[in-house]
C-alpha positions in Angstrom: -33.0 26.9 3.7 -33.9 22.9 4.6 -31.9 22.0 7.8 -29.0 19.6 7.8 -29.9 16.4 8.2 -28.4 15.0 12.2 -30.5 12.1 12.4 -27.6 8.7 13.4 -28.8 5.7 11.0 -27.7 1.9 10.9 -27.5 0.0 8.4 -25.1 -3.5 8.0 -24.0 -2.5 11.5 -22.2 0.4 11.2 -23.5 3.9 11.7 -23.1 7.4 9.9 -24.1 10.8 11.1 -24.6 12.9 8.2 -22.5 16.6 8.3 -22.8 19.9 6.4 -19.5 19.0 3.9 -19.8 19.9 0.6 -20.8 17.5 -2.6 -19.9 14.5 0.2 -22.4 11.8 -0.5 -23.1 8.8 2.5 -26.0 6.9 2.7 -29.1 7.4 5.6 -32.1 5.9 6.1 -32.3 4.6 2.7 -31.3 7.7 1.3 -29.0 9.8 -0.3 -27.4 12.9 1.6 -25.7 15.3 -0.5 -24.4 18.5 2.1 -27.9 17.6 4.3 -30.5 17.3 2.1 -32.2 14.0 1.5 -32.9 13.3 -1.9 -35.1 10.1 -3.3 -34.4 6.4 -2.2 -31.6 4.9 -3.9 -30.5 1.4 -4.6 -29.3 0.7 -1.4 -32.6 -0.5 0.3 -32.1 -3.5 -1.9 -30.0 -5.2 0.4 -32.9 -5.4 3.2 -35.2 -7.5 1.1 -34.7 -11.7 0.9 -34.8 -11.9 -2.9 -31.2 -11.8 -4.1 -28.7 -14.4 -3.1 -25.8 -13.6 -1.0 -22.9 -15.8 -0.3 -21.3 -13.9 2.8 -21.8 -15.3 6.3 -22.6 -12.4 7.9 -24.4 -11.3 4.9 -26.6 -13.5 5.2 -27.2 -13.8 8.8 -28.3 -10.4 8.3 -30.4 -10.4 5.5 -32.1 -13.6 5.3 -35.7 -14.5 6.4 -36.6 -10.9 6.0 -38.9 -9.6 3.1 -39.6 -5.5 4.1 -41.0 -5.0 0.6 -44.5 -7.5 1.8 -44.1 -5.9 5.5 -44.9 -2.2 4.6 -41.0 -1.5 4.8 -40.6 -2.5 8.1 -37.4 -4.5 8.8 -37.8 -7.5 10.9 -40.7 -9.7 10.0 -43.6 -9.3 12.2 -45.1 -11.9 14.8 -48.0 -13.5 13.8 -50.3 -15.1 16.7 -52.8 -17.9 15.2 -54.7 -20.3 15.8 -57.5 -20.1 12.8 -56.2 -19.3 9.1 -58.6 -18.5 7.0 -59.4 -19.6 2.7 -60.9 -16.9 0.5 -62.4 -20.3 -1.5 -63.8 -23.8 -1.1 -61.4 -25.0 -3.4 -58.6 -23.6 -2.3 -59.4 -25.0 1.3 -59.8 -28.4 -0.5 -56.7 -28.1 -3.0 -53.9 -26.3 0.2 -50.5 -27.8 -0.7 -48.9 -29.7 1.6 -46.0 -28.1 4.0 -46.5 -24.9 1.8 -48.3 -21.7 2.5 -50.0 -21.3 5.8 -53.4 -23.4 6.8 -53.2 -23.8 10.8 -51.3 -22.2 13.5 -49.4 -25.0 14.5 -48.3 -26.3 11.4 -46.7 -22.4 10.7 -46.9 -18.6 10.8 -45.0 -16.4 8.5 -43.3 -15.7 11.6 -41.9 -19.0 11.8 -41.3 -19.5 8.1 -39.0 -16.3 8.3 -36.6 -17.8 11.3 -36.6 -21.3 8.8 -35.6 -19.5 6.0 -32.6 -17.6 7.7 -31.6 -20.7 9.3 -31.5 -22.8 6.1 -30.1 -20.2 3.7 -26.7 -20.0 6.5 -26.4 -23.4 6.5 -27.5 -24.3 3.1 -30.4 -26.7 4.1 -33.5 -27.4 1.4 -35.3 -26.0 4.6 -36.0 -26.3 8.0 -38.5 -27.2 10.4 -38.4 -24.6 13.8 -40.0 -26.4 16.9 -40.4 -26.1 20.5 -37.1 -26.9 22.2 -33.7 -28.6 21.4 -35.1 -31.7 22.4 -37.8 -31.5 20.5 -36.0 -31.3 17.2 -33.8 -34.4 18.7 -36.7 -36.5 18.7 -38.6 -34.8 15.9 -35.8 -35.7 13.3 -35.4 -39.3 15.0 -38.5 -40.6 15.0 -39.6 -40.2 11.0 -36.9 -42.5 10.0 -37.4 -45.4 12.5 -39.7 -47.9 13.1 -40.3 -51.4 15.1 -37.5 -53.8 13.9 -34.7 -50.8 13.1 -31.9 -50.0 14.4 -29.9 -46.9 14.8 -26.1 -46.0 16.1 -25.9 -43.5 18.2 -22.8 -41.8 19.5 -21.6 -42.4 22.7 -20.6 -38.8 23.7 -24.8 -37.8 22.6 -26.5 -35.4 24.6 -27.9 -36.9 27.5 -31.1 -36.4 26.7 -31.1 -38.1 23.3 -29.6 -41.2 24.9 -32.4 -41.2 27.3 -34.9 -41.1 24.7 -32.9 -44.3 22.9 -33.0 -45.9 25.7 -36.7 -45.7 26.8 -39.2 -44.0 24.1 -37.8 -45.9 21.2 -36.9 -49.4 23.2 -40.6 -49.4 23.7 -41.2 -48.8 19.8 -39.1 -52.3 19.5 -36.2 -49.7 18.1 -32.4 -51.2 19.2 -30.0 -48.5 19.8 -26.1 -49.3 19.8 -23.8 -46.8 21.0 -20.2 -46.3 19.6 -17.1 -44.9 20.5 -16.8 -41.3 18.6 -13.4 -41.6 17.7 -13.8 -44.9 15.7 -12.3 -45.5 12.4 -14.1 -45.9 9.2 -13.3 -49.8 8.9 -13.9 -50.6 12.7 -17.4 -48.3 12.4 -18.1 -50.3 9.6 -18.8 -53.6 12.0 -21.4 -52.1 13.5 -23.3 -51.4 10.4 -26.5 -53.6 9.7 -28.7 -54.4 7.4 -31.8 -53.0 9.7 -29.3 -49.2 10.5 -31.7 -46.6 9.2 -30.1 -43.9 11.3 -26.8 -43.0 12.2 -26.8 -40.2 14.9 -23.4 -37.7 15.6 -22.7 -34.9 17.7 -19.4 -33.4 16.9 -17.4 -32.4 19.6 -19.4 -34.4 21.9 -21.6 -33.3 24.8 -19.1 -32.6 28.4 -16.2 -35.1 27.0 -16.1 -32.8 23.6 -14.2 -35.4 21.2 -14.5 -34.9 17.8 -15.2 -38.0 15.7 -14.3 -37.7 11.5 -17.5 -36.7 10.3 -16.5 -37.5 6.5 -15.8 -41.1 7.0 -18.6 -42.0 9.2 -21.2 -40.2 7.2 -19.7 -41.9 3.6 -20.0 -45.4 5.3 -23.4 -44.9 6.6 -24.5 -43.2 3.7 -22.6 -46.1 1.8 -24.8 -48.7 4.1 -28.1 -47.2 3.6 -28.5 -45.0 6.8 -29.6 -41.5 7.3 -27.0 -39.5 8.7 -28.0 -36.9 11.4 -25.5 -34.9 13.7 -26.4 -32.3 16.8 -24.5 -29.1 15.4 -25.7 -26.6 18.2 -22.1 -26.4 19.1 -20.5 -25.5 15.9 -23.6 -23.3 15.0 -24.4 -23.2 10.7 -20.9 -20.6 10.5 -18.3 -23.1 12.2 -19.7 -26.0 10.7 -21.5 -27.1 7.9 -23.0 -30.7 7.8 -24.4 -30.9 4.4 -20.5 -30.2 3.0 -19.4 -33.4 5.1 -21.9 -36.1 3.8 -24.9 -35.5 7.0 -28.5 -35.6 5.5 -30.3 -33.6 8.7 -28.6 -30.9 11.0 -30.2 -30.2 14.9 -30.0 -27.6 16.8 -30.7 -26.8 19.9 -31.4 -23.0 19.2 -32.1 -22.1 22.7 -28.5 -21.9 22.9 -26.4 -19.7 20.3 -29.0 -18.5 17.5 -31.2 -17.3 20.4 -28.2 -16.3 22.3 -29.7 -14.4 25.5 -31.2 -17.3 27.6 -34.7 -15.9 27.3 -36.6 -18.4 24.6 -36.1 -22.6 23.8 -36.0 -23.4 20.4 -35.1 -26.5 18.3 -34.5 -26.4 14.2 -33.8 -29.2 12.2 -32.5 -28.4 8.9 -32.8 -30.8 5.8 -30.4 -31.4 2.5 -33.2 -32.4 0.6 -36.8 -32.5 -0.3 -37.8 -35.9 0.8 -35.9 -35.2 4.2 -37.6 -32.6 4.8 -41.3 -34.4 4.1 -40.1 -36.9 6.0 -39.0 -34.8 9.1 -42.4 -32.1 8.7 -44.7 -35.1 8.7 -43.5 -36.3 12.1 -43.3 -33.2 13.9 -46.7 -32.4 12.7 -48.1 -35.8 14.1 -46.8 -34.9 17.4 -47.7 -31.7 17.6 -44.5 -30.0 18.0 -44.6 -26.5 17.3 -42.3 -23.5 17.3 -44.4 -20.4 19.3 -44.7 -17.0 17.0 -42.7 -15.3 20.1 -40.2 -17.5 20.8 -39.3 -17.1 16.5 -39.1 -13.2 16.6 -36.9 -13.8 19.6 -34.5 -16.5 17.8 -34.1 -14.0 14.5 -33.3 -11.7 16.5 -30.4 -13.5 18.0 -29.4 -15.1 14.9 -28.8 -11.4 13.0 -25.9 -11.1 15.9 -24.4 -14.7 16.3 -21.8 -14.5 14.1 -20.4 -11.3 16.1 -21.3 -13.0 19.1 -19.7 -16.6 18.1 -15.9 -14.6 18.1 -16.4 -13.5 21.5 -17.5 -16.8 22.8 -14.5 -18.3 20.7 -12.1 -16.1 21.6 -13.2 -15.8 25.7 -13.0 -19.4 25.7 -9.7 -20.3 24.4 -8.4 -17.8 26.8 -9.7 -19.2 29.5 -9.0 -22.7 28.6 -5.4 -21.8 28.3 -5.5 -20.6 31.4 -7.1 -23.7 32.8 -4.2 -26.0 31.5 -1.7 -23.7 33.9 -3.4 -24.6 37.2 -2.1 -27.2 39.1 -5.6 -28.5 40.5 -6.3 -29.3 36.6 -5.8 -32.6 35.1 -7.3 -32.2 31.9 -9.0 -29.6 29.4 -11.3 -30.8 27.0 -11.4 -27.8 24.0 -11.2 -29.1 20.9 -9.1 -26.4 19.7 -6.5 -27.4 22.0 -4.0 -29.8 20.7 -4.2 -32.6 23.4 -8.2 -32.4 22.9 -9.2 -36.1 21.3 -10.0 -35.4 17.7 -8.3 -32.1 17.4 -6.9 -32.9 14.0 -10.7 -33.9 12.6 -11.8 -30.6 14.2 -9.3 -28.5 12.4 -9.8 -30.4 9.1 -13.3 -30.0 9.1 -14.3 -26.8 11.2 -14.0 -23.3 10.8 -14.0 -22.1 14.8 -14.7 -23.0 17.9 -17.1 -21.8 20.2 -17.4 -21.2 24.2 -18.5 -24.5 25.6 -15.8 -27.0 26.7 -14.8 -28.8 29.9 -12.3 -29.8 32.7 -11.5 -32.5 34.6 -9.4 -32.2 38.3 -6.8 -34.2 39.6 -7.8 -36.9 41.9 -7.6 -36.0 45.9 -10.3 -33.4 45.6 -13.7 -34.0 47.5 -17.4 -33.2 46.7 -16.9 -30.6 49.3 -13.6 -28.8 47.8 -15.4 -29.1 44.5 -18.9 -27.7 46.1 -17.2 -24.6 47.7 -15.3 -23.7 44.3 -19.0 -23.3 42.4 -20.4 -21.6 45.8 -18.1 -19.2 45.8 -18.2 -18.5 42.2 -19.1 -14.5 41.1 -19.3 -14.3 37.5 -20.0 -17.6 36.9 -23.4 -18.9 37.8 -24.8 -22.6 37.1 -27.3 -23.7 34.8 -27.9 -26.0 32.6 -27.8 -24.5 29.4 -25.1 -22.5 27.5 -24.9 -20.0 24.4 -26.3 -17.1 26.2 -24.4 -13.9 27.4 -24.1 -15.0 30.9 -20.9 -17.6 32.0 -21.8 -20.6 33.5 -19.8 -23.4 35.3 -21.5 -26.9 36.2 -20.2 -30.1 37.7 -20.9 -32.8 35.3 -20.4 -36.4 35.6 -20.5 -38.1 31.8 
């Protein structure tokens, strides 16, 4: 007699345990069960292969980037260290394609294809470029599209280290950066338009004062004058938010934050509508070397199979706390976009699908440095460091 089958197996995160019952059929390890005994593979395993098209979020944050069938069955692609890639021929070392296959190390593993892939099927880019750190991608997708004599607007709400990089690496490349207030209107954005505007740079809510400008009518009149739009969406993350639907041509992220999601690897992606974008973008992250590590890759697929489930957690932790916020008297302002008082609430519920867990505060005046030093002191939970996205909580002073 074969012995029942006890053996727990996951698949599309739930589990099963399979039981001694009777012409009861549930699925295990790729298998069939029928009262214990496995019978052959069934149609099942092809949901772990990349080569059907799925429409589902969380289908496809699970499935995506992965190809078992070429990896001897094994479910999440492998990391591939390398510096030296080798060519069976001449000609095909004369004849490589370029930005397709896999030539040189820092140009791309398959380890770093896979984590592009899942990243551009979720949020419907051509493709997308993985590099070394959210910065990285900042300045990766800037600098292609600008040269001595342009002129870009920038949002005045950017993450602080994009404006420092307008403001001193591209001022010395005779770039001119203007800055504008997010929550603008078409016609008054408009003005600022020039001939010379190749880029048009968003971030949606906006880094520590978290408005949310109208995507829509800021991307159609840049688009409208000529200008590539690009928009920091680490915040919104591919599921919340998806650029290419609201007129942006490139999407960056800082993945060290919520595709990684446990504060132990930096990433960057930039993800691109189209074809040319995406030459455009490859060319000038390979001229400056930047690079996405094999490691770092396995460790930001990893995060990104969990993110979505993650994501509701973070939402939901952070409206509750937020709420909470508003209730304290030592508490002038809360700056969460899903609150109703938040500046741009109505864009963010026109054109988002969720919030996630960053937002700020300010306090009343009549509090000093002091007061405000021994509230973070004595802080448990909450630690400080400058980053976000990961499982831990974190509190920072900020001063915008």
């Amino acid at each position: 007699m074969p012995r029942p089958c006890r053996r727990i197996a996951r698949r599309a995160s739930r589990s099963c345990v399979e039981r001694r019952r009777p012409f009861r059929t549930r699925a295990c390890a790729g298998r069939w069960s029928i009262a214990g005994r496995r019978l052959e593979p069934c149609a099942i395993v092809g949901i772990m292969t990349s080569k059907k098209t799925y429409t589902r979020p969380d289908t496809v944050l699970a499935v995506a980037g992965r190809d078992p069938d070429n990896n001897f069955g094994i479910v999440n692609p492998p990391v591939y260290h390398a510096s030296t890639i080798l060519s069976p021929t001449m000609e095909k070392f004369e004849n490589r394609i370029p930005f397709e296959g896999f030539g040189y190390g820092r140009n791309g593993t398959p380890t770093q294809k896979a984590l592009e892939d899942a990243v551009a099927a979720i949020e419907g880019a051509h493709r997308s470029i993985a590099v070394q750190s959210g910065l990285g991608a900042v300045t990766g997708a800037i600098v292609g599209f600008l040269k001595a004599g342009d002129h870009m607007l920038l949002t005045d709400n950017a993450y602080g280290p994009a404006r420092r990089f307008a403001n001193t690496t591209l001022k010395n490349f005779g770039v001119e950066t203007t800055y504008f207030d997010p929550m603008l209107g078409p016609d008054a954005f408009a003005k600022l338009m020039r001939p010379n505007t190749k880029v048009v740079y968003l971030e949606a809510p906006g880094s520590q004062t978290f408005e949310v400008q109208d995507v829509d009518a800021i991307a159609a009149v840049a688009k409208k004058g000529g200008a590539t739009v690009m928009i920091d969406n680490t915040w919104a993350t591919p599921l919340y938010f998806k650029p290419f639907d609201h007129g942006c041509d490139i999407s960056i992220h800082a993945g060290t934050k919520y595709i990684v999601g446990h504060s132990d690897a930096m990433m960057g992606i930039i993800s691109c509508a189209t074809r040319p974008l995406f030459e455009v973008c490859k060319t000038a992250c390979q001229s400056f070397g930047f690079h996405a590590a094999p490691d770092d890759c396995y460790l930001a697929l990893r995060g990104l199979r969990t993110m979505s489930v993650r994501l509701k957690h973070h939402e939901k932790s952070g409206i509750h706390i937020a709420n909470w916020l508003k209730t304290r008297p030592e508490v002038d302002k809360v700056l969460h976009p899903a609150l109703p008082d938040c500046p741009g609430h109505e864009n963010w519920k026109k054109q988002f699908k969720g919030a996630s867990g960053l937002f700020s505060f300010t306090l009343r005046d009549g509090y000093s440095k002091n007061a405000l030093a021994a509230m973070l002191d004595g802080m448990d939970i909450f630690g400080m460091g400058a980053s976000w996205g990961g499982y831990e909580s974190l509190l920072i002073p900020a001063h915008p």
